[in-house]
C-alpha positions as a printed Julia matrix, in Angstrom:
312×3 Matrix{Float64}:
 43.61   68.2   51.25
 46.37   67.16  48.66
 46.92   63.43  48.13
 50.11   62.71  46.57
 52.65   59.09  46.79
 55.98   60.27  48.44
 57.98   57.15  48.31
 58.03   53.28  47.11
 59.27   50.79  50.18
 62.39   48.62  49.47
 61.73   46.2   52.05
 64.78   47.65  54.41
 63.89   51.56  55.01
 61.84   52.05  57.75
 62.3    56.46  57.53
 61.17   58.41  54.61
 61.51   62.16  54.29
 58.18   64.04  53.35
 58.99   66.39  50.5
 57.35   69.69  51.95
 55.7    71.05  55.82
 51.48   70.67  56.4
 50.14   73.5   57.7
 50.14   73.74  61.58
 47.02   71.97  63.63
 46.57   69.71  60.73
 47.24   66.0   60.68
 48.17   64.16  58.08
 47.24   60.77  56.29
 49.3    57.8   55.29
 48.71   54.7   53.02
 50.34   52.25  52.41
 49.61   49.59  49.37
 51.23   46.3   49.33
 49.71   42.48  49.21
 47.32   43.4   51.87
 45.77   46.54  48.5
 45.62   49.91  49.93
 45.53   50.48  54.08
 44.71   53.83  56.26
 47.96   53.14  58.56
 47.1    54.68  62.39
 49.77   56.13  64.7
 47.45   54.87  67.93
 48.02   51.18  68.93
 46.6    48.52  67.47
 46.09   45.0   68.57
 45.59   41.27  67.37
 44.59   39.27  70.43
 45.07   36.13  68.6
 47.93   34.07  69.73
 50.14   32.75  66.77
 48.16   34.25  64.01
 49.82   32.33  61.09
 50.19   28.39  62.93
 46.98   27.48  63.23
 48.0    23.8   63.98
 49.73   24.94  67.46
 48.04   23.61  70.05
 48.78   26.13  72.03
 46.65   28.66  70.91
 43.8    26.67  68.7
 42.22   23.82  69.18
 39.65   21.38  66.2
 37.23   18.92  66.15
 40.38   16.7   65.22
 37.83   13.57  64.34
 36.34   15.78  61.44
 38.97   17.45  60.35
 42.58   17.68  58.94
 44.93   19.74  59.46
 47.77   20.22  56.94
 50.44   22.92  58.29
 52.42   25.06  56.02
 50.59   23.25  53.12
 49.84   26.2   50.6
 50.88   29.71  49.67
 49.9    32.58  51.9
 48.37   36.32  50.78
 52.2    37.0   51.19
 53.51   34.45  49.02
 55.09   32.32  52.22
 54.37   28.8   52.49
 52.71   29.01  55.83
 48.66   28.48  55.12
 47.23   25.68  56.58
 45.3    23.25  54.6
 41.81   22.34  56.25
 39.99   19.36  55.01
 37.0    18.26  56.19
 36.5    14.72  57.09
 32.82   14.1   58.06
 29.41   14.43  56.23
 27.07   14.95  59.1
 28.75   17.65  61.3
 30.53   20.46  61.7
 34.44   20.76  61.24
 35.68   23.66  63.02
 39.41   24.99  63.45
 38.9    27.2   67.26
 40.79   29.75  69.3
 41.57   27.47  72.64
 41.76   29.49  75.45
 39.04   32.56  76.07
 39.94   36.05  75.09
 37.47   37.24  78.0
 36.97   40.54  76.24
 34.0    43.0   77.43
 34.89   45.99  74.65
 32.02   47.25  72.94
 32.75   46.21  69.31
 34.5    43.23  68.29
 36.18   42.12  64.57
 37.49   39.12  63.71
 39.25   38.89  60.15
 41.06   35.54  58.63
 42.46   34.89  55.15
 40.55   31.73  53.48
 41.26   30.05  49.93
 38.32   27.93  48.92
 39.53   24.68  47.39
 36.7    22.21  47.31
 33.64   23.6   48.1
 32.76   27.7   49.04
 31.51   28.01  52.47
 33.22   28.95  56.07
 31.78   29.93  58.97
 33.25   32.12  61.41
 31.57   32.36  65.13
 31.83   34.57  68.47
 29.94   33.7   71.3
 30.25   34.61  75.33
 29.4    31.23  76.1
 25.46   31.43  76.36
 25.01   34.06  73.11
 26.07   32.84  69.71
 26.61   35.11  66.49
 27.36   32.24  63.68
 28.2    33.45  60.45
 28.35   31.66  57.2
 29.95   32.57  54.37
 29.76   32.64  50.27
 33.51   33.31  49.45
 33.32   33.33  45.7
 30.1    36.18  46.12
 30.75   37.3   50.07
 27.14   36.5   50.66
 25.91   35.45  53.71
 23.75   33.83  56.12
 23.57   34.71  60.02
 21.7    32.67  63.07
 22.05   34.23  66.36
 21.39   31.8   69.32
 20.67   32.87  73.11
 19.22   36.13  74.44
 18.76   38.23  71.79
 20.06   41.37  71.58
 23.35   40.48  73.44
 25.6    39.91  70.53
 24.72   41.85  67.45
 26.04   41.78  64.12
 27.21   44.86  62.59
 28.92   43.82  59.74
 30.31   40.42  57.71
 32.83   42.05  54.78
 35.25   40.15  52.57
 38.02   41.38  50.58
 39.92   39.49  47.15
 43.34   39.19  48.29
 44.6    36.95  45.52
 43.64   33.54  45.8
 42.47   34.54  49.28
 39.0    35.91  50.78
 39.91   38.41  53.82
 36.69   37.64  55.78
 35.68   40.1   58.48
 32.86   39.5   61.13
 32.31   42.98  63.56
 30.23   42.23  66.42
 28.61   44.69  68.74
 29.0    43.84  72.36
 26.27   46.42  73.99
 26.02   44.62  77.73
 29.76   44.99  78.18
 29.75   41.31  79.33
 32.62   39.65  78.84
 33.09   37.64  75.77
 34.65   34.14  75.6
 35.79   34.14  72.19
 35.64   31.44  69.92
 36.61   33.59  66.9
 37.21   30.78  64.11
 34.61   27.78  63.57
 35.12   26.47  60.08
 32.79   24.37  58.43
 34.81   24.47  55.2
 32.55   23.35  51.65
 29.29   24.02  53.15
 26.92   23.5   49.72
 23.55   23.87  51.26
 23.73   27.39  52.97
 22.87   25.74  55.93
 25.48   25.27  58.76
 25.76   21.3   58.72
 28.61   19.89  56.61
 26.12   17.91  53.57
 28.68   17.8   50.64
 30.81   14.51  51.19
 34.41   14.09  52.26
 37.32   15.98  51.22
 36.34   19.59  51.5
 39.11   21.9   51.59
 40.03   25.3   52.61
 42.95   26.94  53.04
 43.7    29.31  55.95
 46.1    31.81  57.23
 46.44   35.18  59.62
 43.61   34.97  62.32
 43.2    38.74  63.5
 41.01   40.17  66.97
 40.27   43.51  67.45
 38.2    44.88  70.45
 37.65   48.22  70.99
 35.5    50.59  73.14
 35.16   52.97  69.74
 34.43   52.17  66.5
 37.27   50.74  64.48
 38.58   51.15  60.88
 37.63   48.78  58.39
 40.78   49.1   56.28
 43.63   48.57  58.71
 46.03   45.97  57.96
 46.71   42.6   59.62
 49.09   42.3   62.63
 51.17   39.15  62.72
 51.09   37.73  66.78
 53.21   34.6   68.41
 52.89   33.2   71.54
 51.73   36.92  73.08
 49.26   39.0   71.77
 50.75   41.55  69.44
 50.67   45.22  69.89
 51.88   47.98  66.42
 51.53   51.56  66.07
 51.93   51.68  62.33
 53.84   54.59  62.32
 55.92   57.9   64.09
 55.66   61.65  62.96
 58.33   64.1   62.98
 57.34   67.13  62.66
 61.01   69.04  62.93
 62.53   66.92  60.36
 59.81   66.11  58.13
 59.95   62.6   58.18
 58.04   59.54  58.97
 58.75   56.22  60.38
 57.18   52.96  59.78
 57.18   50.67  62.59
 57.88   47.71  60.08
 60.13   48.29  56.85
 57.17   48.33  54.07
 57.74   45.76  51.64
 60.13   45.83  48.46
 57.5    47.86  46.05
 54.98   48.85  48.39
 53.62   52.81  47.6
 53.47   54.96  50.02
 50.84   58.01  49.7
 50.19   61.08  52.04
 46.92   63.51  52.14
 48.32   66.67  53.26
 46.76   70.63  53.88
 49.35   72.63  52.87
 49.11   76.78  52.48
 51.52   78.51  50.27
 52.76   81.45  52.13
 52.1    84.66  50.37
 54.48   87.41  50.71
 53.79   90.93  51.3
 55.87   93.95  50.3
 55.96   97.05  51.72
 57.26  100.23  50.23
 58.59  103.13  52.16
 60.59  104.71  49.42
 59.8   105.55  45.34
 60.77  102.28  43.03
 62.11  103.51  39.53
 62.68  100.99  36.93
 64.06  102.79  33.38
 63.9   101.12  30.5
 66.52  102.55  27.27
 65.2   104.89  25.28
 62.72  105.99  28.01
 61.18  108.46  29.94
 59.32  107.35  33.37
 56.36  106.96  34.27
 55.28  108.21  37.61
 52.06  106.69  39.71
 51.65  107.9   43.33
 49.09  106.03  45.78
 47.13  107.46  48.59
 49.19  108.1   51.69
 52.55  106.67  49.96
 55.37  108.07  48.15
 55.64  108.29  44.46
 56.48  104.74  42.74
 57.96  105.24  39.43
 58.03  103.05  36.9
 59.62  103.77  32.85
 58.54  101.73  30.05
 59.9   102.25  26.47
 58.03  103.44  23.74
């Protein structure tokens, strides 16, 4: 496999030509690096289950523990340099402040992953929770390190953890929790329970007033198969929102992006590709003379004299 960058994205071109064939029954792979660093793109479906990913003050898709915390919309910078983050502050000493998904996702998929965007501001904790209303995976988080600290509640073995991953995106902390669902029962998902500035690594809120994070692009994945860990974020609204990142076409050589990748973004392929190699076959003598030459005469098995002259 050859890995090589075939384009940059201006933020408008959505088609890029690929500068040579692959060789047939091969598949090729795409990147593309932008804000988000460098992501596998898939051409199967992919989808965020969240409803409206980046307002996190809607009532219509999340709901808070409104006396304990505050909820500041469009307040800071996002991982995309829009002014769309909500600012979280806590406003209670003695419990939890959460920011929640408000309806239930009811999913029964086999693995589950949750991913949000966080910016510590006071204090360095979050927790992120599923549950399927009896079972509870709760998750607390060390953004500066990624460490963390996980209590399971209810029958065990129903929810397991497979994984709690976070990624620098400037300012930002892409926190991932993967679940593994192995009943199949259906999960009411409460995907996002902050309790922003927790000191203690405990999951009560001991550090005072005023503890701020803030947040930005709540993702849900569920999945009967193992999914990727380094696909990129899919913006929803008021529906859950379905991408396949990209189109092949194999005719013309070219690739489409679903989405125009940003002004600057690289775009890489890894590729098989076989050089043909050309065969010649000779049915008649070749004779090349050189001036001032006599040739020089070489006859294979089974063929016909080839004659070649070089000068002396």
């Amino acid at each position: 496999m050859t890995l090589e960058a075939f384009a940059v994205g201006d933020g408008v071109t959505k088609t890029f030509n690929l500068p040579h064939p692959w060789d047939a029954g091969s598949t090729p792979q795409f990147w593309k690096t932008d804000w988000q660093g460098r992501q596998l793109q898939y051409a199967t479906p992919r989808t965020n289950g969240i409803l409206y990913s980046e307002q996190l003050n809607n009532a219509a898709g999340w709901g808070s523990s409104l006396s304990l915390l505050t909820i500041l919309p469009d307040n800071a910078a996002a991982p995309n340099s829009e002014i769309a983050a909500e600012t979280l502050i806590c406003a209670d000493t003695s419990s939890q402040a959460y920011l929640n998904r408000l309806t239930s996702l009811a999913k029964s998929e086999k693995y589950q992953k949750n991913s949000i965007f966080v910016e510590p501001v006071v204090g360095e904790y979050m927790m992120m929770v599923i549950w399927n209303g009896v079972n509870v995976v709760r998750a607390n988080i060390h953004l500066p390190s990624g460490a963390s600290n996980i209590i399971y509640s209810g029958s065990a073995g129903t929810l397991l953890l497979s994984a709690v991953k976070h990624v620098a995106v400037g300012d930002f902390y892409k926190v991932i929790l993967e679940t593994l669902n192995p009943t199949g029962l259906s999960l009411n998902h409460r995907p996002y329970q902050f309790s922003v500035g927790i000191n203690d690594g405990g999951f009560t809120n001991k550090a005072g007033l005023g503890l701020t994070a803030n947040v930005w692009g709540a993702d849900y994945r569920s999945s009967d198969i193992a999914m990727p860990p380094d696909d990129s974020y899919i913006k929803s609204e008021a529906d859950p929102a379905t991408i396949t990142d990209y189109t092949l076409d194999e005719i013309n050589r070219q690739i489409t992006f679903a989405a125009a990748p940003l002004a600057g973004a690289l775009l890489e392929w890894d590729y098989q590709y076989t050089e043909p190699v050309e065969t010649l076959l000779l049915d008649s003598p070749i004779t090349k003379t050189l001036a001032g030459s006599s040739p020089i005469t070489t006859t294979l098995s089974g063929s016909s004299p080839i004659t070649k002259t070089l000068s002396f």
